[in-house]
mmJSON file of the N, C-alpha and C atoms, coordinates in Angstrom:
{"data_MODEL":{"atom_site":{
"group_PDB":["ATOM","ATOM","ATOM","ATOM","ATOM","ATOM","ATOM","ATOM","ATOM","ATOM","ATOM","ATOM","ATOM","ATOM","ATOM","ATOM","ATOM","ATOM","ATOM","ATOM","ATOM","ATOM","ATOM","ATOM","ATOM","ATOM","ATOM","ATOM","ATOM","ATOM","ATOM","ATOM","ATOM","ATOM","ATOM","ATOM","ATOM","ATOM","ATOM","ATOM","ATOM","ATOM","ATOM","ATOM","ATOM","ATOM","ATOM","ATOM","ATOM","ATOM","ATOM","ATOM","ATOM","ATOM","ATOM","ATOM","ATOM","ATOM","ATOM","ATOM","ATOM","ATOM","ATOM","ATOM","ATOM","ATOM","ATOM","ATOM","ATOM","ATOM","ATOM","ATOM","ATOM","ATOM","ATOM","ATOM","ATOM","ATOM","ATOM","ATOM","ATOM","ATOM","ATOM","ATOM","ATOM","ATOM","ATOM","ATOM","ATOM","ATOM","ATOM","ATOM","ATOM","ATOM","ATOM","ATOM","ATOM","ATOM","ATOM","ATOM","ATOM","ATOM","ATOM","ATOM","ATOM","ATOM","ATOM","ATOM","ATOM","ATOM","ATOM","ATOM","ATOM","ATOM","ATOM","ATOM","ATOM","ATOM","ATOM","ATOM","ATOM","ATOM","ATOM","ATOM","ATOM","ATOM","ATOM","ATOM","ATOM","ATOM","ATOM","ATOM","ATOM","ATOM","ATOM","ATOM","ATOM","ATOM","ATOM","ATOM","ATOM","ATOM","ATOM","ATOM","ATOM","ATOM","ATOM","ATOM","ATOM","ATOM","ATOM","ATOM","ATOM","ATOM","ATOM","ATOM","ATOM","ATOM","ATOM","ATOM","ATOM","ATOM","ATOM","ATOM","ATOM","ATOM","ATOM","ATOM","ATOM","ATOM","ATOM","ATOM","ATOM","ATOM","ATOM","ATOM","ATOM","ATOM","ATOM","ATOM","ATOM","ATOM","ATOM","ATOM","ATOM","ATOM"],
"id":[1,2,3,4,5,6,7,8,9,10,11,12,13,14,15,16,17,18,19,20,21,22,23,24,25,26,27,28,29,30,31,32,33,34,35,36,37,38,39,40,41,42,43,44,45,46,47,48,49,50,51,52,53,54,55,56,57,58,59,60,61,62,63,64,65,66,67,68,69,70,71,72,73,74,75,76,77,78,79,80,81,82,83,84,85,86,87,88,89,90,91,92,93,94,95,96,97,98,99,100,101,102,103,104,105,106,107,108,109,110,111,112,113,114,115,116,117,118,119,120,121,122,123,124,125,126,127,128,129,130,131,132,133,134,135,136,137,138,139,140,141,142,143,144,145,146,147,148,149,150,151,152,153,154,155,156,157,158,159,160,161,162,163,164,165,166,167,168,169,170,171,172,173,174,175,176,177,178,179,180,181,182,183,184,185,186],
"type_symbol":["N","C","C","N","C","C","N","C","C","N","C","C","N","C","C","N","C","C","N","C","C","N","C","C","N","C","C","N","C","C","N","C","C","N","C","C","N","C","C","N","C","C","N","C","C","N","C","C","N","C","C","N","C","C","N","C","C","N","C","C","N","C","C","N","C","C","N","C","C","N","C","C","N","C","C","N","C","C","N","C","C","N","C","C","N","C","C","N","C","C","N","C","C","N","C","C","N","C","C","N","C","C","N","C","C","N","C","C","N","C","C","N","C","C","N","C","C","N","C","C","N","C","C","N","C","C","N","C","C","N","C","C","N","C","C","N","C","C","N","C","C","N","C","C","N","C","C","N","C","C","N","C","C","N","C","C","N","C","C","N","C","C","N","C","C","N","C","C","N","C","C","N","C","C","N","C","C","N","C","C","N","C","C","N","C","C"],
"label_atom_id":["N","CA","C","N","CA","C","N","CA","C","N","CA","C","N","CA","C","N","CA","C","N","CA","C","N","CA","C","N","CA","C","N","CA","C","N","CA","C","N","CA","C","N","CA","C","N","CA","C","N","CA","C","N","CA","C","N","CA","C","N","CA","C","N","CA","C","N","CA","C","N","CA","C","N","CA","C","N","CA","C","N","CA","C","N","CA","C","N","CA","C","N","CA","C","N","CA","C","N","CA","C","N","CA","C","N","CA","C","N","CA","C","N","CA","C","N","CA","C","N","CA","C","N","CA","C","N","CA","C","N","CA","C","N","CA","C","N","CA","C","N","CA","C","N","CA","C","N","CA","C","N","CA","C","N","CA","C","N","CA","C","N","CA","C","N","CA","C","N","CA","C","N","CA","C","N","CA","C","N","CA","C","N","CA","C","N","CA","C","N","CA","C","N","CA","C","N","CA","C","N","CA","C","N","CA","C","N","CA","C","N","CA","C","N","CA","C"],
"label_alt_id":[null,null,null,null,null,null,null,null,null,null,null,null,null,null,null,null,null,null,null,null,null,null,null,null,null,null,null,null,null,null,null,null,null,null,null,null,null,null,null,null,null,null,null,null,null,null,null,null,null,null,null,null,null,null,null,null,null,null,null,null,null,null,null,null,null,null,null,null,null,null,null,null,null,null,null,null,null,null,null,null,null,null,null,null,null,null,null,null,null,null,null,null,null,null,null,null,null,null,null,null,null,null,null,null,null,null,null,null,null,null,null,null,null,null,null,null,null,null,null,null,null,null,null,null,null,null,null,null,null,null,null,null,null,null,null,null,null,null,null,null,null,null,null,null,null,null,null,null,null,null,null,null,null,null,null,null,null,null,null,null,null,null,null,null,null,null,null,null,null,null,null,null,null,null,null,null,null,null,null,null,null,null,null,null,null,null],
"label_comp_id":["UNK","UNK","UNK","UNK","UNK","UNK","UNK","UNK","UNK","UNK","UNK","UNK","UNK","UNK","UNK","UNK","UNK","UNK","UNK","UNK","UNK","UNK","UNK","UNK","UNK","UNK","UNK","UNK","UNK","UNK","UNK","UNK","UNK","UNK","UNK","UNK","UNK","UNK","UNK","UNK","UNK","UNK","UNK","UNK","UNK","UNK","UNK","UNK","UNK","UNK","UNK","UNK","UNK","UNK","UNK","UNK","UNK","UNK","UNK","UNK","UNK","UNK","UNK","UNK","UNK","UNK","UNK","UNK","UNK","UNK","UNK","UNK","UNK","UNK","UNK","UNK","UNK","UNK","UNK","UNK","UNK","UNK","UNK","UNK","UNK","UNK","UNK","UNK","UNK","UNK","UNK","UNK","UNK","UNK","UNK","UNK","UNK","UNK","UNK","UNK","UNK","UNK","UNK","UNK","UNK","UNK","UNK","UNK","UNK","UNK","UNK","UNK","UNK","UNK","UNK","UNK","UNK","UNK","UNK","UNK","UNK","UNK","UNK","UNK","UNK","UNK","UNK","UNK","UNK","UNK","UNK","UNK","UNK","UNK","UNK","UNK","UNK","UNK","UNK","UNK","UNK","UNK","UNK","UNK","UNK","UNK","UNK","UNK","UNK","UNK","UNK","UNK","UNK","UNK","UNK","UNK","UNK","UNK","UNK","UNK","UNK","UNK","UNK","UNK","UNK","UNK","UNK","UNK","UNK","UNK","UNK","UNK","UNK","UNK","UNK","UNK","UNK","UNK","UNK","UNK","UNK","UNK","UNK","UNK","UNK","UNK"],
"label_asym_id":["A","A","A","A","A","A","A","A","A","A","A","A","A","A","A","A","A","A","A","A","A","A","A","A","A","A","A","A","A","A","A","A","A","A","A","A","A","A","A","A","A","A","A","A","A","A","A","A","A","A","A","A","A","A","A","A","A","A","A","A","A","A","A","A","A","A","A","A","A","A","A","A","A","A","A","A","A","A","A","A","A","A","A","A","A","A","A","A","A","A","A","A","A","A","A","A","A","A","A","A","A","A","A","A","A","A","A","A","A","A","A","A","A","A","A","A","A","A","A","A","A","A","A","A","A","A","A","A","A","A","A","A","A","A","A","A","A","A","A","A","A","A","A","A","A","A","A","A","A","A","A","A","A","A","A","A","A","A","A","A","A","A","A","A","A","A","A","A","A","A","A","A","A","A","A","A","A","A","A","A","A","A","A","A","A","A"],
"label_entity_id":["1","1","1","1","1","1","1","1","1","1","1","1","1","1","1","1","1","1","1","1","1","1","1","1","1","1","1","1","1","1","1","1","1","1","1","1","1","1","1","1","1","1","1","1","1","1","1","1","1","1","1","1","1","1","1","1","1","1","1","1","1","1","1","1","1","1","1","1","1","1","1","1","1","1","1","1","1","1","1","1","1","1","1","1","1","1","1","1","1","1","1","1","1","1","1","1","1","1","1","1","1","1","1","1","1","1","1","1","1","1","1","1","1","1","1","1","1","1","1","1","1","1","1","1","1","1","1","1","1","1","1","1","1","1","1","1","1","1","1","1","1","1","1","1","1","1","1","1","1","1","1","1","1","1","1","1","1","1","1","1","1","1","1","1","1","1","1","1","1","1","1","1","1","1","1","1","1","1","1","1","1","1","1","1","1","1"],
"label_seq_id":[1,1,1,2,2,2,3,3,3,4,4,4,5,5,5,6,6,6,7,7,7,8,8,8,9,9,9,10,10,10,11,11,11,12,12,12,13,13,13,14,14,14,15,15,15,16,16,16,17,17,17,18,18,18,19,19,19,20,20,20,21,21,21,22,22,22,23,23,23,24,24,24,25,25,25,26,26,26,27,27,27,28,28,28,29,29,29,30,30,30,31,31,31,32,32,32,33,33,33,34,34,34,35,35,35,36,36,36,37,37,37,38,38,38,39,39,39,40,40,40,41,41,41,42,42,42,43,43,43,44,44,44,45,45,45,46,46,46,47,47,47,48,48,48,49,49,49,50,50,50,51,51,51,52,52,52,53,53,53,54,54,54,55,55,55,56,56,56,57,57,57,58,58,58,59,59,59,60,60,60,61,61,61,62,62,62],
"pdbx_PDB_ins_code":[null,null,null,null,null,null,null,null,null,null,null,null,null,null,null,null,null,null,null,null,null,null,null,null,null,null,null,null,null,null,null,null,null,null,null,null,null,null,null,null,null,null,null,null,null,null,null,null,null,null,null,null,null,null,null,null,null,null,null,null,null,null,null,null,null,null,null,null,null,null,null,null,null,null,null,null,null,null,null,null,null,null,null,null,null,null,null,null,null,null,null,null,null,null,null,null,null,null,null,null,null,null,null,null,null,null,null,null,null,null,null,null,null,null,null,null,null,null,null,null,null,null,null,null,null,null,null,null,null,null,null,null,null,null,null,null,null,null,null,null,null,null,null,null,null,null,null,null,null,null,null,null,null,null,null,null,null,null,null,null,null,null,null,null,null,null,null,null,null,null,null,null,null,null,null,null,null,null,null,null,null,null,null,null,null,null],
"Cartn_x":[-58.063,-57.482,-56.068,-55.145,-53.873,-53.493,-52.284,-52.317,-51.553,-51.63,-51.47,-49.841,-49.188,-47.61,-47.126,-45.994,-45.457,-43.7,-43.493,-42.106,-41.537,-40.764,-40.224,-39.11,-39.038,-37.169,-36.751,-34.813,-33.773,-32.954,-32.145,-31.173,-29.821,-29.958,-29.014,-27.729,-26.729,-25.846,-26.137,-26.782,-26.959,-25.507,-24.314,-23.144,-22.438,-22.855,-22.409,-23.394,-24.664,-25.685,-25.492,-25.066,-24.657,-23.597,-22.143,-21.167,-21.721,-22.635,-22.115,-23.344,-24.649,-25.771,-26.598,-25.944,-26.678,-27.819,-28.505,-29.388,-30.764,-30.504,-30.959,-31.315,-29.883,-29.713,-30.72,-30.46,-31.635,-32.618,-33.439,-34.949,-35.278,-34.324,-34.709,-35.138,-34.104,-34.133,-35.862,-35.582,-37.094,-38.211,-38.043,-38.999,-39.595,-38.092,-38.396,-38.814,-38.445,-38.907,-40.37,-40.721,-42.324,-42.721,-42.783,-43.432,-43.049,-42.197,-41.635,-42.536,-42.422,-42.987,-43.925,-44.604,-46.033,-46.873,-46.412,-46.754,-46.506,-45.57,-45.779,-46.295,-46.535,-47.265,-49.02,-48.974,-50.405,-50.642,-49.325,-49.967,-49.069,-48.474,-47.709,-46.162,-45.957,-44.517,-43.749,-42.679,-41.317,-41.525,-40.981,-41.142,-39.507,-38.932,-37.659,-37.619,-36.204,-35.53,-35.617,-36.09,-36.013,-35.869,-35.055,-35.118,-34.862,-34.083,-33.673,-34.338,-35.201,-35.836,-36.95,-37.418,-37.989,-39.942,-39.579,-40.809,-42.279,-43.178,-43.619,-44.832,-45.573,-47.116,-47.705,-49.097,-50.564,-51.107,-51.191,-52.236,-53.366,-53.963,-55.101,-54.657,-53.744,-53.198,-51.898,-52.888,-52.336,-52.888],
"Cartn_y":[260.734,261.577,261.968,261.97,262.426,263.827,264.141,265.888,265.826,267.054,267.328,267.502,267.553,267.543,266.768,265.956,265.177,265.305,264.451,264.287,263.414,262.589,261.599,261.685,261.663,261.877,260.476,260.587,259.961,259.685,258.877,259.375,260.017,260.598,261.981,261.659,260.64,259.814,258.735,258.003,256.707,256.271,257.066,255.888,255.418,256.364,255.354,254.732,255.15,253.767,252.245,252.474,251.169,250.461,251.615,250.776,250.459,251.194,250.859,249.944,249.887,249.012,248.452,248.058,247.509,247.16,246.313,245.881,246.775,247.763,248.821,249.755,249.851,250.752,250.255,248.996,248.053,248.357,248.449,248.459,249.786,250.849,252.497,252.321,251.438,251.587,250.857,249.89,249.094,250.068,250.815,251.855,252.66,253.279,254.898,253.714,252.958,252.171,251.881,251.374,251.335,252.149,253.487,254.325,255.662,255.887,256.712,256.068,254.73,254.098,253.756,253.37,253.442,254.749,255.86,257.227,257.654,257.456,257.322,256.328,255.594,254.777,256.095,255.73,256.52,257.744,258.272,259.875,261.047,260.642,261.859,262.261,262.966,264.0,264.29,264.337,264.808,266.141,266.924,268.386,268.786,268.064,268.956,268.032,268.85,267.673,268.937,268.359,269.213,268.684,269.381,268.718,267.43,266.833,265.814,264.458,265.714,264.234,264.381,263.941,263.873,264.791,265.637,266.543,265.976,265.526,265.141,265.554,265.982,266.347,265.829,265.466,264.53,265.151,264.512,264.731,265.188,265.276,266.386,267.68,267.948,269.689,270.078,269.676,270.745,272.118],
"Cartn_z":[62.333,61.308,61.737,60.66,61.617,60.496,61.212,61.317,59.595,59.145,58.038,57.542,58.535,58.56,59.815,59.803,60.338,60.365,61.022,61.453,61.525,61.221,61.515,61.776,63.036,63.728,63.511,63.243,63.21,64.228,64.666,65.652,65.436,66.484,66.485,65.755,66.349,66.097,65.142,64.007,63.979,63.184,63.29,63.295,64.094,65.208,66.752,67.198,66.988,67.491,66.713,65.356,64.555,65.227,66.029,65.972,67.833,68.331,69.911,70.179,69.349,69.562,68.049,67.227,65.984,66.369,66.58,67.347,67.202,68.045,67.838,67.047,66.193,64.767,64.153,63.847,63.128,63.208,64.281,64.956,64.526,64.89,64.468,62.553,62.03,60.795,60.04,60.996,59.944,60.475,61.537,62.252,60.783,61.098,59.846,58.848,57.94,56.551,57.11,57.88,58.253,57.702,58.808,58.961,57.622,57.08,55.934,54.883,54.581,53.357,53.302,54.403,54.275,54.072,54.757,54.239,52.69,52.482,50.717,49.781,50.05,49.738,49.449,50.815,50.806,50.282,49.671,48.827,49.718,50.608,51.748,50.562,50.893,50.338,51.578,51.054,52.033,51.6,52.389,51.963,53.018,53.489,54.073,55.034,55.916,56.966,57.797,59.275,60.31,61.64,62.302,63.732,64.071,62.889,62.892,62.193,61.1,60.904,59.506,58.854,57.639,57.923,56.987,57.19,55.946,56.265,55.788,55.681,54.195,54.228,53.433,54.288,53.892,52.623,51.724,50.573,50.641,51.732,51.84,52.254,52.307,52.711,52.048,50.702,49.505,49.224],
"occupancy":[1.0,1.0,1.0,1.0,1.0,1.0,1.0,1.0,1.0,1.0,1.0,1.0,1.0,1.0,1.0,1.0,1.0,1.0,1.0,1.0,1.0,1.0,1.0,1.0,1.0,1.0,1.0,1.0,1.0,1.0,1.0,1.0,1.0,1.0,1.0,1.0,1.0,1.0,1.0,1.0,1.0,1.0,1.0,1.0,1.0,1.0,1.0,1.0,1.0,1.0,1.0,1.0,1.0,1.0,1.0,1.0,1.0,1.0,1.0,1.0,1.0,1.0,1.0,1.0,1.0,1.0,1.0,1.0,1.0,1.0,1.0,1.0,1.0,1.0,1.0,1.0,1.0,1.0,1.0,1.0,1.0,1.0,1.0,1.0,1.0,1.0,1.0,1.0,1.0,1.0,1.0,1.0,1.0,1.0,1.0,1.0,1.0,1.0,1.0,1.0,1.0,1.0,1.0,1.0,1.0,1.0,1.0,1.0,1.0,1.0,1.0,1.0,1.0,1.0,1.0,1.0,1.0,1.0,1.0,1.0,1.0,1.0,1.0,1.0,1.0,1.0,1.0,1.0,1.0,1.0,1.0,1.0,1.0,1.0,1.0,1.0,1.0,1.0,1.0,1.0,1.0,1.0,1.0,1.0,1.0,1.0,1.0,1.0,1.0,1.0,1.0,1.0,1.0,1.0,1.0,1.0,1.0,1.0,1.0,1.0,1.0,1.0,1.0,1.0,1.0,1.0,1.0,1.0,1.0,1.0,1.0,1.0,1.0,1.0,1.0,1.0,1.0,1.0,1.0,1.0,1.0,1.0,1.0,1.0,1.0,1.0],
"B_iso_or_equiv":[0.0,0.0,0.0,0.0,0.0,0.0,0.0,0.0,0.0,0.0,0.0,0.0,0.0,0.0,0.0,0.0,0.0,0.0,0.0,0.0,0.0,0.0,0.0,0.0,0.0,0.0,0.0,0.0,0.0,0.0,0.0,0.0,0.0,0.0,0.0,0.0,0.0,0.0,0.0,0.0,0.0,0.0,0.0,0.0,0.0,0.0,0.0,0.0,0.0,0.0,0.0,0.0,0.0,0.0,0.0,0.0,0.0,0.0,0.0,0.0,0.0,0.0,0.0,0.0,0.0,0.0,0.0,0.0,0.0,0.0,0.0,0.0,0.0,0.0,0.0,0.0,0.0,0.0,0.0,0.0,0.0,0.0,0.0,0.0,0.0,0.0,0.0,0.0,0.0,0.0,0.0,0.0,0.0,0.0,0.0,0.0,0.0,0.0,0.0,0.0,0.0,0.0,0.0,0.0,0.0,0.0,0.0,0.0,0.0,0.0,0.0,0.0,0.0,0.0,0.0,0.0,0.0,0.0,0.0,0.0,0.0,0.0,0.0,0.0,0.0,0.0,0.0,0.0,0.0,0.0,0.0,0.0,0.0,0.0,0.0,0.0,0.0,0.0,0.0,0.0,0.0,0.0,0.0,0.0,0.0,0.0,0.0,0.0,0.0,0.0,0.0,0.0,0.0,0.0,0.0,0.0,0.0,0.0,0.0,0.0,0.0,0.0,0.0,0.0,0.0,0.0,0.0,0.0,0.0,0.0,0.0,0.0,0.0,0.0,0.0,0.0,0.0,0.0,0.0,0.0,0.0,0.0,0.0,0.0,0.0,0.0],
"pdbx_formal_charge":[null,null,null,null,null,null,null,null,null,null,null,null,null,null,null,null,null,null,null,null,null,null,null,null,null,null,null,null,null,null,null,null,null,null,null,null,null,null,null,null,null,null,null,null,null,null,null,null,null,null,null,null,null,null,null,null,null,null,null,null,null,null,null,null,null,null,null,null,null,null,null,null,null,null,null,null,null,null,null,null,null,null,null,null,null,null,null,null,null,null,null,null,null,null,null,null,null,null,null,null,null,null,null,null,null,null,null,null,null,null,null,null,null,null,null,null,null,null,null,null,null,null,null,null,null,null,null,null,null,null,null,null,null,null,null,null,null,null,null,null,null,null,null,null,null,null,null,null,null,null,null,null,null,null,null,null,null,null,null,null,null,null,null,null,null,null,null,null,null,null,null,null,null,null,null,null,null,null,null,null,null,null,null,null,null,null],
"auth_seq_id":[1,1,1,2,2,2,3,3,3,4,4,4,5,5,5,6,6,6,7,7,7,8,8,8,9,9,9,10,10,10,11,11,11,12,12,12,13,13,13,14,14,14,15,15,15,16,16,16,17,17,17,18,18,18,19,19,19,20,20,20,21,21,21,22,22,22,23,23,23,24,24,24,25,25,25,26,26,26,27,27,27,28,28,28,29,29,29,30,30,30,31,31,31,32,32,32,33,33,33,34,34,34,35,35,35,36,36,36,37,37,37,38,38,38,39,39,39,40,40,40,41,41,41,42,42,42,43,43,43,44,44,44,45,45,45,46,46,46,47,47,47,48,48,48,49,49,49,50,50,50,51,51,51,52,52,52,53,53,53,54,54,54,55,55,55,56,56,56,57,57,57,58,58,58,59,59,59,60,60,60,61,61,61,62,62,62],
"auth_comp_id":["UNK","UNK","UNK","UNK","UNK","UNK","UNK","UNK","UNK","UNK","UNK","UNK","UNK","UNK","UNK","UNK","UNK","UNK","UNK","UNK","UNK","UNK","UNK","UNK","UNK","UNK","UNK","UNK","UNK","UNK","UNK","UNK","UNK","UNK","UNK","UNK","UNK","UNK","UNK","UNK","UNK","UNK","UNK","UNK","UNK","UNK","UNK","UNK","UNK","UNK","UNK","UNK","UNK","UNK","UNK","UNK","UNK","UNK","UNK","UNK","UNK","UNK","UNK","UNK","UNK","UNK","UNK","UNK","UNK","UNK","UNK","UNK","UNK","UNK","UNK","UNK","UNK","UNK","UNK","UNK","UNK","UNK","UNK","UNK","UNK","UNK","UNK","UNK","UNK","UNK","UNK","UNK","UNK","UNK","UNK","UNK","UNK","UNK","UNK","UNK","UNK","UNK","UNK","UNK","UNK","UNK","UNK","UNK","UNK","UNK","UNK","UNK","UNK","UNK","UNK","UNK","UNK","UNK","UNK","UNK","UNK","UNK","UNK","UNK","UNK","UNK","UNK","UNK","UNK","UNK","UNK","UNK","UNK","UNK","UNK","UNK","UNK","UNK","UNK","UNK","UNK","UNK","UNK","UNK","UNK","UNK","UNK","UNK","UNK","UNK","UNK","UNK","UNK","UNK","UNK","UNK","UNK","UNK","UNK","UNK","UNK","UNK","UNK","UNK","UNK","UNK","UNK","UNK","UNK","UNK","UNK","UNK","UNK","UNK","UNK","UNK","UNK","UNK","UNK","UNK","UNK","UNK","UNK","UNK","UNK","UNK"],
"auth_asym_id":["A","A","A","A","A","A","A","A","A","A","A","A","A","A","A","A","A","A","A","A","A","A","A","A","A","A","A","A","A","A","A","A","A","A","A","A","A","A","A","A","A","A","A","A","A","A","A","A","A","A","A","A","A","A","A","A","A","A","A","A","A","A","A","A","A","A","A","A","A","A","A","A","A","A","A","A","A","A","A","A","A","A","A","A","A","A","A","A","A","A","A","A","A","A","A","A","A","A","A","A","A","A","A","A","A","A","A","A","A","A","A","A","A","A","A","A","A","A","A","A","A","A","A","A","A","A","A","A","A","A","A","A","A","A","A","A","A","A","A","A","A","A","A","A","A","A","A","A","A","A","A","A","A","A","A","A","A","A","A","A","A","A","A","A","A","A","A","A","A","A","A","A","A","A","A","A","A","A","A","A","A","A","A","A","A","A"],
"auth_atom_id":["N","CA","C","N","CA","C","N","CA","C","N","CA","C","N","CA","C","N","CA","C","N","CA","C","N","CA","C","N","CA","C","N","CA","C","N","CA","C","N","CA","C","N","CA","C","N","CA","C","N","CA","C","N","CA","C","N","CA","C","N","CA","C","N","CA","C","N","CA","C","N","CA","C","N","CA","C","N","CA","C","N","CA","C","N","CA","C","N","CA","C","N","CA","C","N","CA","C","N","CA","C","N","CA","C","N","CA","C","N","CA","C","N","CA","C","N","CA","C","N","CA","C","N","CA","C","N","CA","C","N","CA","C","N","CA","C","N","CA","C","N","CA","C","N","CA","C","N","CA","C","N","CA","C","N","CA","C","N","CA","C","N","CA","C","N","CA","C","N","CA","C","N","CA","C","N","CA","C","N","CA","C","N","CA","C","N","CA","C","N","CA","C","N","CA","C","N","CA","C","N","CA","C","N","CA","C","N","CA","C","N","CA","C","N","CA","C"],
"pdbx_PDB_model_num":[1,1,1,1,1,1,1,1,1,1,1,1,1,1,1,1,1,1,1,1,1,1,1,1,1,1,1,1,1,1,1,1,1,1,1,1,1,1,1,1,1,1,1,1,1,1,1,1,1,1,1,1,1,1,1,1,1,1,1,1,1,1,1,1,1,1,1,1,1,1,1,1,1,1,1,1,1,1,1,1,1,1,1,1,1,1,1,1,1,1,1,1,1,1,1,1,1,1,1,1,1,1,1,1,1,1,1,1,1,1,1,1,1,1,1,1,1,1,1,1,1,1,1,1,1,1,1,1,1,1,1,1,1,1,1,1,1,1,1,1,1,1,1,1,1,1,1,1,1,1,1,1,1,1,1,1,1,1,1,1,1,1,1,1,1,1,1,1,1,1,1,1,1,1,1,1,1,1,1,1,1,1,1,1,1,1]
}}}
């Protein structure tokens, strides 16, 4: 079972990670699209940005 709110951190910088390691940028990016879109997919909501990063809550904790 996973927890009823989530997080999905960004990087801190990602326009110097683009210009100093694309590569990378890349990998962070298909990361979050994984993991962001498959959660909506499944019924999850964004509810805010925190701490760097997309706040997200499960459809069972409405």
């Amino acid at each position: 079972m996973s927890a009823p709110v989530v997080l999905i951190r960004l990087p801190e910088d990602i326009e110097r990670l683009r210009r100093d390691d694309p590569a990378t940028a890349r990998r962070w990016r298909m990361a979050v699209r994984e993991e962001l879109g498959g959660r909506l997919r499944d019924g999850w909501r964004v509810t805010g940005f925190r701490d760097g990063g997309y706040v997200l809550r499960s459809p069972s904790d409405r």
